[in-house]
MARTI-166610 format. One record per residue (C-alpha): residue number from 1; residue in three letters; chain; x, y, z. Coordinates in pm, 1 decimal, always signed. Layout:
<rs>
R   num   residuo   cadena         xx         yy         zz
R   NUM       ALA        A          X          Y          Z
...
</rs>
This chain:
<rs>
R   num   residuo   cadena         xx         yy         zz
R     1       UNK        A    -8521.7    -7130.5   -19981.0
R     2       UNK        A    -8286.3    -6941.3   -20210.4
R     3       UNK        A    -8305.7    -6689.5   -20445.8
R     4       UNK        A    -8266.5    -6786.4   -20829.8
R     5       UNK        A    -8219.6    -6570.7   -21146.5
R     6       UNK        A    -8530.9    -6731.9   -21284.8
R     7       UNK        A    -8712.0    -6515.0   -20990.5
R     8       UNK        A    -8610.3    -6179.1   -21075.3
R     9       UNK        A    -8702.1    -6315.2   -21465.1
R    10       UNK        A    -9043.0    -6409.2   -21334.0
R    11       UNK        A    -9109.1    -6084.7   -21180.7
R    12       UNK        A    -9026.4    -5866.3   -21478.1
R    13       UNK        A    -9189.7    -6070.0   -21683.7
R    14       UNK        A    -9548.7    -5979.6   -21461.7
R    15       UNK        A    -9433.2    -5683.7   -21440.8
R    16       UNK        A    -9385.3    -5584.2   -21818.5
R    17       UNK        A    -9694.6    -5735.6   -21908.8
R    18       UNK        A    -9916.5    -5654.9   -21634.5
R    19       UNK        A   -10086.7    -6012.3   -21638.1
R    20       UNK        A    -9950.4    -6336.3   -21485.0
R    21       UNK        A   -10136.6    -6474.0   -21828.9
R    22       UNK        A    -9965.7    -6278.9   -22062.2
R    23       UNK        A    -9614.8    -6303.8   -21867.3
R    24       UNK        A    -9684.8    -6688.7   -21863.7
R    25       UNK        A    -9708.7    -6708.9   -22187.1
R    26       UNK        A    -9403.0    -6479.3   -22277.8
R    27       UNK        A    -9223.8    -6729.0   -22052.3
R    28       UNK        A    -9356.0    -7077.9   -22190.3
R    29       UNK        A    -9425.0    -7191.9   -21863.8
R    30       UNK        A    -9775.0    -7239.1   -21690.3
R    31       UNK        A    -9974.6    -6972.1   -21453.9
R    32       UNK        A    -9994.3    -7148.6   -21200.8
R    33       UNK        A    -9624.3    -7248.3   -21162.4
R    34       UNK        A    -9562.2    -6829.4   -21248.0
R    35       UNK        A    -9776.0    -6696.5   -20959.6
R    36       UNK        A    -9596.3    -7012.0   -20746.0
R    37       UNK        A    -9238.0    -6879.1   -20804.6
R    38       UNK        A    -9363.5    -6511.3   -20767.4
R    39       UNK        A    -9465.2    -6632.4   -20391.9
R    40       UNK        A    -9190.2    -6795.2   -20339.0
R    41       UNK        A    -9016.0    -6467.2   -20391.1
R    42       UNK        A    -9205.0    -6248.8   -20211.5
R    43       UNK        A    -9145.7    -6521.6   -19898.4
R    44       UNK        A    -8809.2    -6451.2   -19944.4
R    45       UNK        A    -8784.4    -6113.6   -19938.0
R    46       UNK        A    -9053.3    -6121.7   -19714.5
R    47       UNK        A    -9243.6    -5851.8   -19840.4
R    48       UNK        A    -9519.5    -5815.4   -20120.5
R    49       UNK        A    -9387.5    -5741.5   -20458.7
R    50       UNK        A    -9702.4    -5704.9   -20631.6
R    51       UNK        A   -10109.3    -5554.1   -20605.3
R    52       UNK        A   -10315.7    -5829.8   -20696.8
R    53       UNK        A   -10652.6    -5688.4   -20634.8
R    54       UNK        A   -10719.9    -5461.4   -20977.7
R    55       UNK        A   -10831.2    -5636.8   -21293.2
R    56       UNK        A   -10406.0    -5544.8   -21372.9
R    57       UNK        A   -10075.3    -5655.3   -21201.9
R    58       UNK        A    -9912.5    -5343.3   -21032.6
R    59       UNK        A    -9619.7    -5384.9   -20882.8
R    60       UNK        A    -9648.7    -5221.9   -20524.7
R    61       UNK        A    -9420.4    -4955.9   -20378.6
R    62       UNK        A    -9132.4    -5245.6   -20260.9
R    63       UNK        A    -9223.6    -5421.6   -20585.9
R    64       UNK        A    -9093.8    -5066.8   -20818.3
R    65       UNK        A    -8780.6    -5050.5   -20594.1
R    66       UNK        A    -8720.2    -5421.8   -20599.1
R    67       UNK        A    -8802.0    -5459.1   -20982.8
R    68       UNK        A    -8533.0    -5123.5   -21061.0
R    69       UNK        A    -8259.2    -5311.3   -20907.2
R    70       UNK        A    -8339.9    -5620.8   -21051.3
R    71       UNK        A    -8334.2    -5507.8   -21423.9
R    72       UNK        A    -8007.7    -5370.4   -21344.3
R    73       UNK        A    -7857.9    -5717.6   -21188.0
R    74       UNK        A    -7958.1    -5898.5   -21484.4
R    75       UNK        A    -7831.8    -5667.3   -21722.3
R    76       UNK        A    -7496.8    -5648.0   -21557.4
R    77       UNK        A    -7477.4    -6066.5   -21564.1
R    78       UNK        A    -7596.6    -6007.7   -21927.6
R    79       UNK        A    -7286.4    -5803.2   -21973.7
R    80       UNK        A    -7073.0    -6013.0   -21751.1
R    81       UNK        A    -7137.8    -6319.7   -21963.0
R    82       UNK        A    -7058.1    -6125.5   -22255.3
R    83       UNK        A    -6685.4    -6024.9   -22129.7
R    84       UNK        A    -6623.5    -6391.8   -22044.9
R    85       UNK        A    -6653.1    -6534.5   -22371.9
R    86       UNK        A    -6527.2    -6231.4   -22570.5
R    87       UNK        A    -6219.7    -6317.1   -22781.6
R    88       UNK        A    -6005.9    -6070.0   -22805.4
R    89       UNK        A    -5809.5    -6201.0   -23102.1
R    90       UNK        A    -6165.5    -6092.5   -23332.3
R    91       UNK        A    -6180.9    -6450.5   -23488.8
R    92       UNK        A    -6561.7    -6435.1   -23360.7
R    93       UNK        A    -6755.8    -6141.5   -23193.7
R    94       UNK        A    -7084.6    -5948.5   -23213.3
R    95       UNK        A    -7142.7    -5581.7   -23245.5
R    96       UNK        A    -7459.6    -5453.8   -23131.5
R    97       UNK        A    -7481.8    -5104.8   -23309.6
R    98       UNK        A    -7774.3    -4823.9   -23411.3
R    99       UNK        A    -7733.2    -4504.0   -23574.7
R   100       UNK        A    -7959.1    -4212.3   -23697.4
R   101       UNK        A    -8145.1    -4247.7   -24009.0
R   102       UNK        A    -7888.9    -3974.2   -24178.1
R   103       UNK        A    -7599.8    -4177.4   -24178.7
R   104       UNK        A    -7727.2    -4491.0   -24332.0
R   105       UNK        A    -7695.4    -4295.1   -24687.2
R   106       UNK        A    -7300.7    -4230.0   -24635.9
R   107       UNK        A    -7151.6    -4380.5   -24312.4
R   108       UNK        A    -7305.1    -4712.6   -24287.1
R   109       UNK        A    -7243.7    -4879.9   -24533.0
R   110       UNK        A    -6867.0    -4815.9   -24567.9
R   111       UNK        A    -6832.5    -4860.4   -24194.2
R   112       UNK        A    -6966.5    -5200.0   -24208.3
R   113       UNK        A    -6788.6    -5280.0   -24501.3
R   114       UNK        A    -6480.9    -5208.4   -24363.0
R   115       UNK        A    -6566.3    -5416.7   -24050.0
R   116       UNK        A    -6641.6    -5727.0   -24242.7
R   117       UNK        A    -6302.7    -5731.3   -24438.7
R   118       UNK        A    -6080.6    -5642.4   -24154.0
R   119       UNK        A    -6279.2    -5882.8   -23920.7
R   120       UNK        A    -6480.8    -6108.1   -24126.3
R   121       UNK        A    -6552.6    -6359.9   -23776.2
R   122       UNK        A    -6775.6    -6006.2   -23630.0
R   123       UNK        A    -7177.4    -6033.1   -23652.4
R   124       UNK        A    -7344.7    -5687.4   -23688.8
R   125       UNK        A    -7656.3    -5592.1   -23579.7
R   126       UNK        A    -7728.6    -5261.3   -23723.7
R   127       UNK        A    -8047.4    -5062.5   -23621.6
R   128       UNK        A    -8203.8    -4738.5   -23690.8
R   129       UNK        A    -8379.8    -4528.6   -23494.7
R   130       UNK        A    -8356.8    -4191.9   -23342.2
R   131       UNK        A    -8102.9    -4061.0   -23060.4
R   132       UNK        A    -8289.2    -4068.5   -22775.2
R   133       UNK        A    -8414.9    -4420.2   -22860.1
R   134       UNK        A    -8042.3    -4497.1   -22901.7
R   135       UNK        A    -7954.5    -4383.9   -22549.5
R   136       UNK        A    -8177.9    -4516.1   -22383.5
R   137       UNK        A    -8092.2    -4830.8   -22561.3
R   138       UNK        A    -7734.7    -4834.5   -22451.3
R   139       UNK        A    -7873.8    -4741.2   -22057.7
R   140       UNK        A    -8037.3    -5052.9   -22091.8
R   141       UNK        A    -7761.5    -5221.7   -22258.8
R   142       UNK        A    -7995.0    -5325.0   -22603.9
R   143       UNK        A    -7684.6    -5186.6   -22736.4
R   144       UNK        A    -7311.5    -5177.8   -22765.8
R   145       UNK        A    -7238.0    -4875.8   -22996.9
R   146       UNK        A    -7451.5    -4610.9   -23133.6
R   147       UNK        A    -7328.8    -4316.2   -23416.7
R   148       UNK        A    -7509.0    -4005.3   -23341.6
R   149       UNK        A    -7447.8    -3614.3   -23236.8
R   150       UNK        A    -7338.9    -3420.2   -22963.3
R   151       UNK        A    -7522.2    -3203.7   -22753.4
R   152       UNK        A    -7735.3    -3252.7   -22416.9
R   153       UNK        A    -7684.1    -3676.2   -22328.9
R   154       UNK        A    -7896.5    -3888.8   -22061.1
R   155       UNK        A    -7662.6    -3935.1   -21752.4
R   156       UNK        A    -7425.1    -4188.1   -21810.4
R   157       UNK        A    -7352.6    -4157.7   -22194.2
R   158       UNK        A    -7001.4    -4090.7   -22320.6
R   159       UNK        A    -6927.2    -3946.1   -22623.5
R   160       UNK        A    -6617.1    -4003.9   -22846.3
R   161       UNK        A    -6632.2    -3711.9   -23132.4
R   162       UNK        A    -6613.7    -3835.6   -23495.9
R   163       UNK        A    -6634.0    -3502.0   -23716.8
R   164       UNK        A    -6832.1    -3197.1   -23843.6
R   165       UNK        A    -7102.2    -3287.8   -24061.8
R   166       UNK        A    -7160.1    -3007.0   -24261.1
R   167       UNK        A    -7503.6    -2941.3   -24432.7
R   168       UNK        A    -7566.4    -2799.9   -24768.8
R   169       UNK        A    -7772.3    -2758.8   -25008.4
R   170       UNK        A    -7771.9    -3081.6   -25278.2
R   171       UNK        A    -7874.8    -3087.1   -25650.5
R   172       UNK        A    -7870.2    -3289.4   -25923.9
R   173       UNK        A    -7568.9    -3267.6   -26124.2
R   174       UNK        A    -7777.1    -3141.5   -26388.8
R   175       UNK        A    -7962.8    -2872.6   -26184.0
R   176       UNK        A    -7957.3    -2571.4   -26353.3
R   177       UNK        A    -7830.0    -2353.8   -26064.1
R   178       UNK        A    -7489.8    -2266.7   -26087.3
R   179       UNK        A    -7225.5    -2467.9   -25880.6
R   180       UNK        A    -6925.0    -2252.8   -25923.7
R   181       UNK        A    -7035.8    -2024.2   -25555.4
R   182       UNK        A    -7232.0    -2003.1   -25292.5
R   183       UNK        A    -7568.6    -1916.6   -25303.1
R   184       UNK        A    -7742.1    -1656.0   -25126.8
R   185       UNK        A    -7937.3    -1793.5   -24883.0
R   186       UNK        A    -8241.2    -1562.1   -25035.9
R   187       UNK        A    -8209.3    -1709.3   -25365.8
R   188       UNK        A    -8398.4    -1993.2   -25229.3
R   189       UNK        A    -8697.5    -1816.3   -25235.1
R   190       UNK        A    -8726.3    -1960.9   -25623.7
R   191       UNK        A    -8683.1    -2273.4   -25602.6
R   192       UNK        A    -8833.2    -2565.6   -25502.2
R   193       UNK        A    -8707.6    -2802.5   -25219.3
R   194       UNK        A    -8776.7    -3179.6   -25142.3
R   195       UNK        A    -8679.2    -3204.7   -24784.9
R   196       UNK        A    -8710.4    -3484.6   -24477.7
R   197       UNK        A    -9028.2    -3479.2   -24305.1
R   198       UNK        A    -9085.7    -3341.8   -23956.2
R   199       UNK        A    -8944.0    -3655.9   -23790.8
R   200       UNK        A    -8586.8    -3591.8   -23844.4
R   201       UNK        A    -8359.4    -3353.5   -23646.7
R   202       UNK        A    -8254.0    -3293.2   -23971.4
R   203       UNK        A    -8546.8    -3092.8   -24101.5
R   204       UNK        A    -8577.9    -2921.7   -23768.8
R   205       UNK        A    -8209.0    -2729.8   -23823.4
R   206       UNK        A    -8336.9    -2682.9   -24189.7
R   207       UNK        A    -8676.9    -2516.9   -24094.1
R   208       UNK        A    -8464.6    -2357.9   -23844.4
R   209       UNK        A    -8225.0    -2186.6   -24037.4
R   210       UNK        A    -8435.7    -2038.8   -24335.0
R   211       UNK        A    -8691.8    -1871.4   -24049.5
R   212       UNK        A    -8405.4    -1708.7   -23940.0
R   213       UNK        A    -8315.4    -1593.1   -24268.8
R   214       UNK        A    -8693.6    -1502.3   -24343.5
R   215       UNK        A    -8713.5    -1753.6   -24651.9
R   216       UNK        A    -8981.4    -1970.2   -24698.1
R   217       UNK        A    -8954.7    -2205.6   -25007.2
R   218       UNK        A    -9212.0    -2425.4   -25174.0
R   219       UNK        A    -9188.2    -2764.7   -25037.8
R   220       UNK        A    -9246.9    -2950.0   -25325.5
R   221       UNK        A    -9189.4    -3309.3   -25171.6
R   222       UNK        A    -9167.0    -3456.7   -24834.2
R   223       UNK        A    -9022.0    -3789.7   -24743.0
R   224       UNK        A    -8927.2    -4032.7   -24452.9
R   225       UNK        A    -8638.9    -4162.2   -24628.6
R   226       UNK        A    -8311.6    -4047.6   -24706.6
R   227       UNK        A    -8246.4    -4228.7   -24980.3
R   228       UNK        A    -8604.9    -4209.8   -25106.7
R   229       UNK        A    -8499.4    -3805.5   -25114.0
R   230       UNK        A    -8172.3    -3897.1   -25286.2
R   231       UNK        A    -8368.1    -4064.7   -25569.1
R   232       UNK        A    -8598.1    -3777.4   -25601.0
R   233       UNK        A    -8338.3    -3489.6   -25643.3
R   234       UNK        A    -8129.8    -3712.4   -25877.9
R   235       UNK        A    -8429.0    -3726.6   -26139.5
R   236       UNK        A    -8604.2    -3361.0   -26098.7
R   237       UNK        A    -8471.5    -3008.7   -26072.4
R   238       UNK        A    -8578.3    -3040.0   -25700.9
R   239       UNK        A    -8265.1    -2933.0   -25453.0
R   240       UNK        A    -8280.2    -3049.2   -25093.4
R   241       UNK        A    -8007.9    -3027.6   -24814.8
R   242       UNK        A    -7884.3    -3291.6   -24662.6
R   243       UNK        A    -7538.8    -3323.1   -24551.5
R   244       UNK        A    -7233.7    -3272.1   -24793.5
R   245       UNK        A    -7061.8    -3625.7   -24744.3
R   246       UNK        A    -7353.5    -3859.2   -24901.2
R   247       UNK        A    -7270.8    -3649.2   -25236.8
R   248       UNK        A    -6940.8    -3848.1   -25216.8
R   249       UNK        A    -7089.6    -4153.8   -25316.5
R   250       UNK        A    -7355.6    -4000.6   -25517.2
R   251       UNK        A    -7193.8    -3899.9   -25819.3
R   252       UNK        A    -7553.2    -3770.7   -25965.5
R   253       UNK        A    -7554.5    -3512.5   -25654.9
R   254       UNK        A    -7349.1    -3209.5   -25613.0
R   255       UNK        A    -7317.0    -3003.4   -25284.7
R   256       UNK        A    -7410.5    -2643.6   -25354.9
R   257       UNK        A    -7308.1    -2396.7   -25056.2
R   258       UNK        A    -7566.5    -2150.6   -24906.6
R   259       UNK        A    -7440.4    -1811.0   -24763.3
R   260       UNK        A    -7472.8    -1813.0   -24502.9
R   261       UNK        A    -7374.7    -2139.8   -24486.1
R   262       UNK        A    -7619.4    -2401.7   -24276.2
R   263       UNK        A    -7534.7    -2471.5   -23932.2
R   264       UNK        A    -7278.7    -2784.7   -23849.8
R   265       UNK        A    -7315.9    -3064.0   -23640.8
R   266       UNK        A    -7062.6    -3276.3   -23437.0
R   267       UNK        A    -7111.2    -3675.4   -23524.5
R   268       UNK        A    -6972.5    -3879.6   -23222.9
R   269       UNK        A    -6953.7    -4268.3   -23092.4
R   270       UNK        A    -7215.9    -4276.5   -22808.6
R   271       UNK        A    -7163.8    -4561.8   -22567.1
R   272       UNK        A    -7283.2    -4587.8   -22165.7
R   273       UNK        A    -7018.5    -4463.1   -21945.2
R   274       UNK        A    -6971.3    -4789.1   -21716.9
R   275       UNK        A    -7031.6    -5011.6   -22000.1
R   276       UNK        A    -6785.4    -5314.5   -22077.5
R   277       UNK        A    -6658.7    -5246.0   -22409.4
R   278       UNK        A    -6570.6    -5606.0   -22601.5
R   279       UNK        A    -6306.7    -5664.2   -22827.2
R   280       UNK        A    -6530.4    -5617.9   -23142.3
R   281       UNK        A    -6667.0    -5285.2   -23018.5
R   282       UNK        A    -6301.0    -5195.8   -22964.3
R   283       UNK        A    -6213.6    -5307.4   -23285.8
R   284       UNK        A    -6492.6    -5113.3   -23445.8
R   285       UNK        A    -6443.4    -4758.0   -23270.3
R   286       UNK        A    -6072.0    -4776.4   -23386.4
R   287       UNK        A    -6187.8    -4844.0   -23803.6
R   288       UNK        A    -6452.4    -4593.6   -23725.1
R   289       UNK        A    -6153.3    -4295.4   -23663.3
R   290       UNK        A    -5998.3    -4460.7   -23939.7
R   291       UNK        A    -6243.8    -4429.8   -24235.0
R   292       UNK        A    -6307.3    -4056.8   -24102.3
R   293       UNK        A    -5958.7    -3994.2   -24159.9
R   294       UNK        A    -5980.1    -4188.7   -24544.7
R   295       UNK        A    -6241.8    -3983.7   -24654.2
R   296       UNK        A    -6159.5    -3701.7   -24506.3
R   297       UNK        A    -6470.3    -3608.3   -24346.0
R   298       UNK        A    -6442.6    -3206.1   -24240.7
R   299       UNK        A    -6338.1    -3096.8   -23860.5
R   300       UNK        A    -6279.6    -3336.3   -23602.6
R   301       UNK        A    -6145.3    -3681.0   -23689.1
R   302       UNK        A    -5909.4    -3695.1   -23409.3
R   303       UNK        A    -6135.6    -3855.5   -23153.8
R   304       UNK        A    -6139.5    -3677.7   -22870.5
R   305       UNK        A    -6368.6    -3852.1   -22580.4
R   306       UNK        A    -6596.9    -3620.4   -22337.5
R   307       UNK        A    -6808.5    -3769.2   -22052.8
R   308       UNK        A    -7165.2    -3661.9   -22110.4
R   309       UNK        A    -7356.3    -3636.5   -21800.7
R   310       UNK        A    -7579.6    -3393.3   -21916.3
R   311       UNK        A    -7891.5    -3279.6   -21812.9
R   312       UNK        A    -8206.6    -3495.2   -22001.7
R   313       UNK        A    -8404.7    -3339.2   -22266.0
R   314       UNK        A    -8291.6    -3299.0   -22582.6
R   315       UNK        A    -8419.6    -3245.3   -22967.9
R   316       UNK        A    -8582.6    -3586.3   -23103.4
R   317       UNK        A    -8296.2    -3669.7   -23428.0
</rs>
C-alpha cells in the first residue's frame, strides 16, 4: 500500500472541516470512500490520525503533527509545479499580489497599469486586506507578493523597502485654510476632520499623534474607505490626513503640512523568505522600484532588502 497525494488532501480536508460529511462534500467524493482512504492512511502510517468518538473530528496528537507537515508538503509541490511551468520570457504568467487598503487610492492602480503594458501575457490577482492577513498569506503561500510596511514581521518574511510615505493633512483645493505653510498642529483644534475608521493602521498613527499633541478635533465623518474619504473632502470643507502621494492624482486635493509634521512610514515588498519567486513576480518587483523612482515618491526608492525574522505581534494595518 502506498502513500498518495490524494491522502494528505483527504486528511486536511477532515481536518478543516471537522466532519467527514462536510469534507466529503468539499471534495465531491462520497463518505464512505473519505473515511476508506483516511484508514487506509492511518494503516500506513500505522498510527491513528484522528478522534472519532466526539460528535466533531479532532485530529489526535500524531494527527496535529502529521497534518503540520502535510500542509507544508503540499504547498511546496504547489510551488514546485509553479516553477516548472513558469516562463521566464513573461509571454504568460500569474501574479498573486495583496496590499493594504491605503495604497489602492495611489499605488495600485499605476502599478498594475504599468504591469499590463510592459507584460500584457501576466494575470493579476490583486487583494486587499490587512498586513497580518497578508503575511500569513504568503506563510501559506495564498500569495506571491504583498505591498505593505515595515516594522515587527512573522518569521520568515523578507522585506524589500519601497519609500517613505509621508502623511499629511489633505484638503480640498478650495478649503479655506491657507496652503502656503505649515500648520500648527494646534490649529486643528477648529476644524473639522473626516478620518478612516478604527480599522486602519492608518487612523491608529493619526489618533496617535494628536494625543500626543493634546488636540482633539471634531470628527465630523468616519469611513471604511479610502476613496469614499477622498470623495468626501473633495466636496466639503472637511480636511482629513491621509498620505501626501494620493493628492498626486487627485488634483481636487492638496497636501497641507502639520508642524510638527505626522509621523512617516516605510512602504516595502513583503514576500516569504524561502519562497520561489517566478518570473512575473520578478518582473513586477523590478517596475515596482521603477514607478517609485517616476513619481518620485519621498525617501527610499533604492530598494534595499532586509530579512525580517522578527518577533510576532504587531499593529493590525
Amino acid at each position: 500500500m502506498v502513500l498518495e497525494l490524494r491522502h494528505l488532501r483527504y486528511l486536511l480536508a477532515v481536518a478543516e472541516n471537522g466532519t467527514f460529511t462536510r469534507a466529503a462534500e468539499e471534495l465531491h467524493i462520497s463518505q464512505p470512500t473519505l473515511s476508506q482512504q483516511i484508514k487506509q492512511l492511518e494503516r500506513i502510517l500505522g498510527v491513528q490520525l484522528l478522534d472519532r468518538t466526539g460528535r466533531t473530528v479532532r485530529l489526535t496528537d500524531a494527527g496535529e503533527a502529521y497534518v503540520h507537515h502535510a500542509r507544508r508538503a503540499l504547498r511546496d509541490l504547489a510551488a514546485a509545479e509553479r516553477a516548472v511551468h513558469d516562463v521566464h520570457d513573461l509571454t504568460r504568467g500569474h501574479l498573486r499580489l495583496a496590499v493594504t487598503p491605503t495604497f489602492t487610492a495611489y499605488l495600485t492602480g499605476p502599478l498594475a497599469a504599468e504591469l499590463h503594458t510592459r507584460h500584457p501575457g501576466i494575470t493579476l490577482t490583486l487583494r486587499e486586506m490587512t498586513q497580518d492577513r497578508i503575511e500569513t498569506g504568503l506563510l501559506a503561500d495564498e500569495i506571491d507578493l504583498g505591498i505593505a510596511f515595515t516594522g515587527s514581521h512573522l518569521p520568515g518574511i523578507t522585506t524589500d523597502e519601497l519609500f517613505t510615505e509621508t502623511l499629511t493633512l489633505v484638503t480640498s483645493a478650495h478649503h479655506p485654510a491657507g496652503h502656503d505653510r505649515p500648520l500648527p498642529v494646534g490649529d486643528l483644534a477648529g476644524h473639522q476632520l473626516a478620518l478612516l475608521s478604527g480599522d486602519f493602521a492608518t487612523r491608529g498613527h493619526i489618533d496617535d499623534y494628536l494625543a500626543r499633541h493634546g488636540v482633539s478635533p471634531r470628527i465630523a465623518v468616519e469611513a471604511n474607505s479610502v476613496q469614499a474619504l477622498t470623495e468626501v473632502v473633495q466636496r466639503t470643507t472637511l480636511a482629513t490626513a491621509l498620505p501626501d502621494a494620493i493628492t498626486h492624482d487627485h488634483p481636487d486635493l492638496v497636501p497641507i503640512p502639520l508642524d510638527p509634521p505626522l509621523p512617516t512610514r516605510t512602504v516595502a515588498l513583503l514576500t516569504r523568505t524561502d519562497a520561489y519567486q517566478s518570473a512575473a513576480a520578478r518582473a513586477f518587483t523590478r517596475l515596482t522600484h521603477d514607478l517609485v523612482r517616476t513619481r518620485h515618491y519621498t525617501g527610499l526608492g533604492t530598494g534595499t532588502a532586509a530579512g525580517a525574522e522578527a518577533d510576532l505581534g504587531r499593529p493590525a494595518p
